[in-house]
C-alpha positions as CSV (number, residue, x, y, z in Angstrom):
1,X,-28.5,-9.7,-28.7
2,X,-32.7,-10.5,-28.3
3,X,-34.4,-12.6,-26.3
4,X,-37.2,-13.9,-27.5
5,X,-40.3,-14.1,-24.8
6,X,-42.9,-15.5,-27.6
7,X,-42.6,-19.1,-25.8
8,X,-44.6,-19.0,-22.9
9,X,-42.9,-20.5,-20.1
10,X,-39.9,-21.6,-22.1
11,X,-36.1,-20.8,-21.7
12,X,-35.0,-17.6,-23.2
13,X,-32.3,-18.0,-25.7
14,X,-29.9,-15.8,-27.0
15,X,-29.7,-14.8,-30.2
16,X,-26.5,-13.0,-32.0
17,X,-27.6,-10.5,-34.5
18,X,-25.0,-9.4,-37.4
19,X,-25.0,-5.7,-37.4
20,X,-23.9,-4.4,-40.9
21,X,-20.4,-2.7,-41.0
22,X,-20.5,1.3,-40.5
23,X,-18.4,2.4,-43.8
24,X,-18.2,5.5,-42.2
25,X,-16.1,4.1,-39.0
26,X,-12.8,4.9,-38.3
27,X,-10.1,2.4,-39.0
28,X,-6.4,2.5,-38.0
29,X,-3.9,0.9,-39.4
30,X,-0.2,0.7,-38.2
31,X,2.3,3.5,-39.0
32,X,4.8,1.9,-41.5
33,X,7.3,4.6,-40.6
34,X,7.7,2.4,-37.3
35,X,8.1,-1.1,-39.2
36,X,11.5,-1.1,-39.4
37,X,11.4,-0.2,-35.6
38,X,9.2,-2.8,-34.5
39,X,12.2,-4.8,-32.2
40,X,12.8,-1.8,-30.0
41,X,9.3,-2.5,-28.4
42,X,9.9,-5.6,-27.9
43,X,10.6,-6.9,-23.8
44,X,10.5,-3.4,-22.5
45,X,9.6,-4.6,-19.0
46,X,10.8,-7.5,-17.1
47,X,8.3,-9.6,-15.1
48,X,9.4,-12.5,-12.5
49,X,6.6,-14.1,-10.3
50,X,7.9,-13.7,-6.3
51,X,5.6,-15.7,-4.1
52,X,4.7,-13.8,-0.7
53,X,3.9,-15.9,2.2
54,X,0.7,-14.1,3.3
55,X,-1.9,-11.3,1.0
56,X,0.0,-8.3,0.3
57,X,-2.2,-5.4,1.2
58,X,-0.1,-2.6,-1.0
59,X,2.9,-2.8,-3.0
60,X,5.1,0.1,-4.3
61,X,8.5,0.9,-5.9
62,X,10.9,2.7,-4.3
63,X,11.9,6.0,-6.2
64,X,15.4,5.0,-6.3
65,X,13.9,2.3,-8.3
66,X,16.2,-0.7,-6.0
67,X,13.2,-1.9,-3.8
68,X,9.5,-3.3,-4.4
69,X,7.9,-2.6,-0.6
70,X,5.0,-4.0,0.5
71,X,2.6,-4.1,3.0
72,X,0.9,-8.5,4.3
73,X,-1.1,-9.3,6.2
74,X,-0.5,-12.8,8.5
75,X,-4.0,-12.0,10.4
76,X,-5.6,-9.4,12.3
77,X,-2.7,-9.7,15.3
78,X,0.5,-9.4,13.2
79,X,1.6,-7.3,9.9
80,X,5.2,-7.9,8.3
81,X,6.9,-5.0,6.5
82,X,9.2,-6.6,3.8
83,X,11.3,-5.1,1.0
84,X,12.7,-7.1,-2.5
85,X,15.7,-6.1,-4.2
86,X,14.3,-5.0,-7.8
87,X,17.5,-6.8,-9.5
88,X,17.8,-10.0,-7.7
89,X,14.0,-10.3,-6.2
90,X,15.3,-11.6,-3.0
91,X,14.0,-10.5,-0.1
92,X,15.9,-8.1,1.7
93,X,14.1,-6.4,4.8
94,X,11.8,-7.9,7.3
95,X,10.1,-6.5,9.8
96,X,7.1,-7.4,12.4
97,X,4.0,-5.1,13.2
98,X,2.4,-6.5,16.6
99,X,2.9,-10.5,17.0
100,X,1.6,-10.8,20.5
101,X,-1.0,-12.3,22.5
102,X,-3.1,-8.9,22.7
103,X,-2.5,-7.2,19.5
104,X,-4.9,-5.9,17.1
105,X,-3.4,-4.5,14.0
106,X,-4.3,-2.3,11.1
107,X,-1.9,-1.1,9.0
108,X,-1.7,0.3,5.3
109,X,0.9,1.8,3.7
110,X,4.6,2.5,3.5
111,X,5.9,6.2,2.9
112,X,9.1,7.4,1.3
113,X,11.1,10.5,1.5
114,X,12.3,12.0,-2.4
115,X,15.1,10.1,-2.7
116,X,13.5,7.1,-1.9
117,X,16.2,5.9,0.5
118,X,13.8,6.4,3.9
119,X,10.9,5.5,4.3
120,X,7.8,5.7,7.2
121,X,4.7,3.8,8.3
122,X,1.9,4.4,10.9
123,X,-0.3,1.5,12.4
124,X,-2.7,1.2,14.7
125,X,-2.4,-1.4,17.8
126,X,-5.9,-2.1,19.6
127,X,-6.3,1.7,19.8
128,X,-2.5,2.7,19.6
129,X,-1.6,4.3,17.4
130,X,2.4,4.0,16.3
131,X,4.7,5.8,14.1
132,X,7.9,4.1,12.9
133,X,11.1,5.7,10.3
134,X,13.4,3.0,8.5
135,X,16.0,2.6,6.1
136,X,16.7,0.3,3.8
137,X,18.8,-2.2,6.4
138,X,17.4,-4.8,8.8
139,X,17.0,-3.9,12.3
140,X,17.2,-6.0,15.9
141,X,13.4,-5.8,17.9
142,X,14.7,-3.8,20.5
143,X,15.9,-1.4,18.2
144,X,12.2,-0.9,16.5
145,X,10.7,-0.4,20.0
146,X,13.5,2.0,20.7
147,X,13.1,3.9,17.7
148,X,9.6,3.5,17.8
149,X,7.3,7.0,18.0
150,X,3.9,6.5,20.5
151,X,1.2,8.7,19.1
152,X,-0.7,8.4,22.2
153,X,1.1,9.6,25.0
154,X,2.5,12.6,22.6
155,X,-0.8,13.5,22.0
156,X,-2.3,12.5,25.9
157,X,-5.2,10.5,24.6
158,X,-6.6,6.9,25.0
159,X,-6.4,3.9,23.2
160,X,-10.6,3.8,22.9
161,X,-9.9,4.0,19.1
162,X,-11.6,1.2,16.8
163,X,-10.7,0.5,13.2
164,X,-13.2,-0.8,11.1
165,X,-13.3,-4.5,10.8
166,X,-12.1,-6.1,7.7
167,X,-10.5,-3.2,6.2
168,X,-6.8,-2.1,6.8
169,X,-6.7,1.2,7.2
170,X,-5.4,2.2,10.4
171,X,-7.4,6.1,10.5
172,X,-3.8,7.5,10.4
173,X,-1.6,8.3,7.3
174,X,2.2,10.5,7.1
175,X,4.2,11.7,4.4
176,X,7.6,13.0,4.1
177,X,8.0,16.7,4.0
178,X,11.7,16.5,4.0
179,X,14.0,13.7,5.2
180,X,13.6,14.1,8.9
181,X,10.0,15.9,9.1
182,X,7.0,14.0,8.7
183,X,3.1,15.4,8.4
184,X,1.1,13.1,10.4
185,X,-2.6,13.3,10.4
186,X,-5.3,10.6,12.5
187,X,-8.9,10.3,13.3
188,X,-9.5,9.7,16.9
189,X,-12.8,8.6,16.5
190,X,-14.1,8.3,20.4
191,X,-14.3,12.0,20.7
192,X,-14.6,13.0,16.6
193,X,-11.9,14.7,16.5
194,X,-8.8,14.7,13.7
195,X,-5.5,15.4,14.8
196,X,-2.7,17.0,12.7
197,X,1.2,17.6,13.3
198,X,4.6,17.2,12.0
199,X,7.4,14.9,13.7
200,X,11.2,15.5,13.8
201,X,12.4,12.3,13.6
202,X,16.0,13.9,14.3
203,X,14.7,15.0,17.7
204,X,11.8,12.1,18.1
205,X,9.3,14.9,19.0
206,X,6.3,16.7,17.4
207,X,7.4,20.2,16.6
208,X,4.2,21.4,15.5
């Protein structure tokens, strides 16, 4: 495409030029060894439209390939964790991150463990940060705060910590080493300082 500037002042228009054809480029034409194999390529994937209630902030399939997991966001006090059976696409797990009065949540990401069958998540509640270890069943509120590791009195520091606004990352991630241990790493970003361990969830402490 030109413009042409000659009309002082005027509106520049575009104007297509037709390129002659390069009889030296490379062309490719379809393999007719594969005609007679066309149908097998045809609806390899399945797609179904599953309408979430609030902006999913990440989405991933378990390795077990049963679950779709994702991450929404209702607004800056409460996250929902939810899970969506990959053969039915009904929801099939549920489960709230903050909710109250005070809260102030950033979270991320969902882990899983090889098999896909366990999975872990870390948030960050106005400066405290969380830790949490699921399956694949629904569980009661009490049972989450029960279960429910606090990074902050394990590691005897405040909750001074401020995410950035309008971004969801908490400033701490974790990943399954093996089904019960868990790498944990944060940024504790009123003294500078990064913090690394690894939790037994068997034991519910940091063994290193």
């Amino acid at each position: 495409m030109t413009y042409d500037d000659a009309d002082s002042g005027g509106s520049d228009q575009e104007e297509e030029i037709n390129e002659p054809e390069d009889p030296n480029a490379d062309t490719y034409k379809p393999n007719l060894q594969f005609k007679s194999y066309a149908a097998l390529f045809n609806n390899l994937t399945k797609e179904k439209k599953v309408a979430t209630m609030w902006p999913i902030i990440t989405c991933m399939i378990s390795y077990d390939s049963t679950r779709a997991i994702t991450v929404t966001k209702k607004d800056d006090r409460e996250f929902w964790i939810r899970m969506y059976n990959l053969e039915t696409y009904e929801k099939t797990f549920n489960e709230q991150v903050g909710g109250q009065p005070n809260s102030f949540i950033r979270c991320k990401e969902v882990e899983q463990n090889y098999q896909g069958n366990k999975y872990a998540f870390v948030y960050i509640d106005d400066g405290k940060f969380r830790l949490r270890v699921m399956g694949k069943e629904e569980r009661s509120p009490e049972t989450v705060q029960k279960e429910e590791f606090d990074i902050n009195k394990a590691l005897g520091i405040n909750d001074y910590t401020m995410p950035i606004q309008g971004f969801a990352d908490p400033f701490c991630t974790c990943s399954f080493i093996t089904d019960d241990r868990i790498f944990v790493q944060l940024f504790y970003n009123y003294e500078l300082i990064h913090y690394h361990f690894i939790y037994d969830h068997s034991t519910r402490k940091i063994e290193g």
